[in-house]
C-alpha positions as CSV (number, residue, x, y, z in Angstrom):
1,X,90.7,124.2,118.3
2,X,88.3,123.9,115.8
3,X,86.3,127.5,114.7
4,X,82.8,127.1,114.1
5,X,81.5,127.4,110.6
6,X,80.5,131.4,110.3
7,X,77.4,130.3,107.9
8,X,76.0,128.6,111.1
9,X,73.1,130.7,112.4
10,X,72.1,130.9,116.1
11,X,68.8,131.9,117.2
12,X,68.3,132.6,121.4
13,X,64.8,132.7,122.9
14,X,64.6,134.5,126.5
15,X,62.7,137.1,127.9
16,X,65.3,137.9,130.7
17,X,67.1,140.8,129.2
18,X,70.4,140.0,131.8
19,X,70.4,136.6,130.4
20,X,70.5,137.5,126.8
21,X,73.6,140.0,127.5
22,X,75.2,137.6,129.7
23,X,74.9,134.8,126.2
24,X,75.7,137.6,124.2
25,X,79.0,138.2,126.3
26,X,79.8,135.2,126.7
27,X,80.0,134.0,123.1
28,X,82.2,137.1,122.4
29,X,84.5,135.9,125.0
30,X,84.2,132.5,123.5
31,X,85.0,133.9,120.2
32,X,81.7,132.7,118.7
33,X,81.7,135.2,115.8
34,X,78.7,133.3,114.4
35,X,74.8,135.4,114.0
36,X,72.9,135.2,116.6
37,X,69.5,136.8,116.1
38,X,67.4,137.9,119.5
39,X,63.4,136.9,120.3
40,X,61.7,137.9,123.6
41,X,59.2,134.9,123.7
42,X,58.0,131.9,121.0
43,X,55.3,133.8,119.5
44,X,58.5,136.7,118.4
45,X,60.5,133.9,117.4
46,X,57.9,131.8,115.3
47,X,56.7,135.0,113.5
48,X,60.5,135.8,112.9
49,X,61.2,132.1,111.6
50,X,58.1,132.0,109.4
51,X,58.1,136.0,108.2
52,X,54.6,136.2,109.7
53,X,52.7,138.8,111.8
54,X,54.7,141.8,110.2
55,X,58.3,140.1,111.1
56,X,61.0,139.8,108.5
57,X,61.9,136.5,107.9
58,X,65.5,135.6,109.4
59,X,67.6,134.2,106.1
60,X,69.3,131.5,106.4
61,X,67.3,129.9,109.2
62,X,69.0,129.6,112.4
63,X,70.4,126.2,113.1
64,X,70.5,126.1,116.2
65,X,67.9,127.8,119.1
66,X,68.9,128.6,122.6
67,X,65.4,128.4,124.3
68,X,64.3,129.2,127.5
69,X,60.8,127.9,128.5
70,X,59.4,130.2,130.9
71,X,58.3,133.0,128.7
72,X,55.2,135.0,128.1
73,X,52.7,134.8,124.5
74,X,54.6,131.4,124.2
75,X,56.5,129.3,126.4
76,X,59.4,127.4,125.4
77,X,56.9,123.6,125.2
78,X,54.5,125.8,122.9
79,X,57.3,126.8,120.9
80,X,59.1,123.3,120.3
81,X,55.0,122.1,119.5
82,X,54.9,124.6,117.0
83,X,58.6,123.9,115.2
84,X,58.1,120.2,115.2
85,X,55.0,120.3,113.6
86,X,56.2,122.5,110.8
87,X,57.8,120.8,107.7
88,X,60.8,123.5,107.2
89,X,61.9,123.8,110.7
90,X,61.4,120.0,112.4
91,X,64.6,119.8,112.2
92,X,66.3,122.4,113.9
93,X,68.5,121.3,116.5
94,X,67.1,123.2,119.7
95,X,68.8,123.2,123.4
96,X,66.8,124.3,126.6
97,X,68.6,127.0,128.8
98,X,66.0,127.4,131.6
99,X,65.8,127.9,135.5
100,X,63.1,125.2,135.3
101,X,64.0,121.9,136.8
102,X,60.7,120.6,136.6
103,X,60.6,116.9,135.3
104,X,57.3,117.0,133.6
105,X,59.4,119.6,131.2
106,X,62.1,118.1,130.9
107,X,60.1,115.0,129.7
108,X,58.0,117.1,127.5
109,X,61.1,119.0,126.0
110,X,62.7,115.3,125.5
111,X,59.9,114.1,123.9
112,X,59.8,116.9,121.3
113,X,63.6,115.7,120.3
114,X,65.1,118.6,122.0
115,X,68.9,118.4,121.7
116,X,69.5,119.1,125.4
117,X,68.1,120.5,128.2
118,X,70.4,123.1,130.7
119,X,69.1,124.0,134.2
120,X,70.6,127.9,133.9
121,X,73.3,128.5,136.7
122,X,72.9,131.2,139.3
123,X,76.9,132.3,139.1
124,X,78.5,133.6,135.7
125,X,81.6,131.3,135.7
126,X,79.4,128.1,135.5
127,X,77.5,129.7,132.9
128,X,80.8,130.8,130.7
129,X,81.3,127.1,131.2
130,X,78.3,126.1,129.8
131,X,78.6,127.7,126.8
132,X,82.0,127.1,126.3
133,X,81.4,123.5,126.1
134,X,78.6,123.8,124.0
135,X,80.5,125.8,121.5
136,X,83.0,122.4,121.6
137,X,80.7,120.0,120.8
138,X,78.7,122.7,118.6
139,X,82.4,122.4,116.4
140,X,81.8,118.8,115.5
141,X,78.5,118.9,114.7
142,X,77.9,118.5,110.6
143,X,74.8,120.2,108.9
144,X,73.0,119.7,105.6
145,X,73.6,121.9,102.9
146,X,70.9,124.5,103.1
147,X,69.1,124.6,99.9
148,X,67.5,127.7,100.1
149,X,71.0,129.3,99.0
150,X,71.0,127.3,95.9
């Protein structure tokens, strides 16, 4: 099996405290050595990706966001809004990991170019599977050189 590239950054968005240990364990069980820096809502997140508001800014940027949309300050929708109207970030490749099943946003997370969009399971062995085959196709992925390192 491939092994991800360790320079690739993740960033996870949830305000459910049991869902951020259970990603958190389950990329250690998935061997997923890769960082993967924490925010409790967009608003958290945005300041963290932009150094605003008092946050240090997260260097490299985080490649790839894990975002849930329910959330207080800033749903997930607000969030995406936000990032695909900023130059730097547009790009990042965002998935949605949420309990919503709600069409009108999944059409509005589809129509900001998210990546894909996960309807969280209720029972820990469906989500280890989810993950797990994320990390796969997360494996094959090619990024751009990031030019801030230059």
């Amino acid at each position: 099996m491939y092994q991800l590239d360790k320079s690739i950054h993740f960033m996870l968005i949830d305000d459910d405290v049991i869902d951020i240990k259970d990603v958190q364990r389950t990329f250690k069980k998935n061997n997923i050595d890769n960082p993967l820096h924490i925010a409790t809502n967009g608003l958290e997140a945005l300041n963290k990706l932009l150094g605003l508001n008092g946050e240090k800014k997260i260097m490299p940027t985080p490649q790839i966001i894990i975002l849930d949309i329910n959330m207080p300050k800033m749903n997930g929708i607000e969030f995406m809004k936000n990032i695909r109207a900023n130059k730097q970030l547009k790009s990042l490749l965002i998935f949605i990991f949420t309990t919503s099943n709600s069409e009108k946003d999944k059409m509005e997370a589809y129509n900001l170019n998210v990546a894909g969009y996960i309807v969280k399971p209720f029972q820990v062995s469906q989500f280890m599977e989810i993950i797990s085959s994320l990390h796969h196709y997360w494996n094959l992925l090619e990024f751009p050189k990031d030019k801030s390192k230059d």
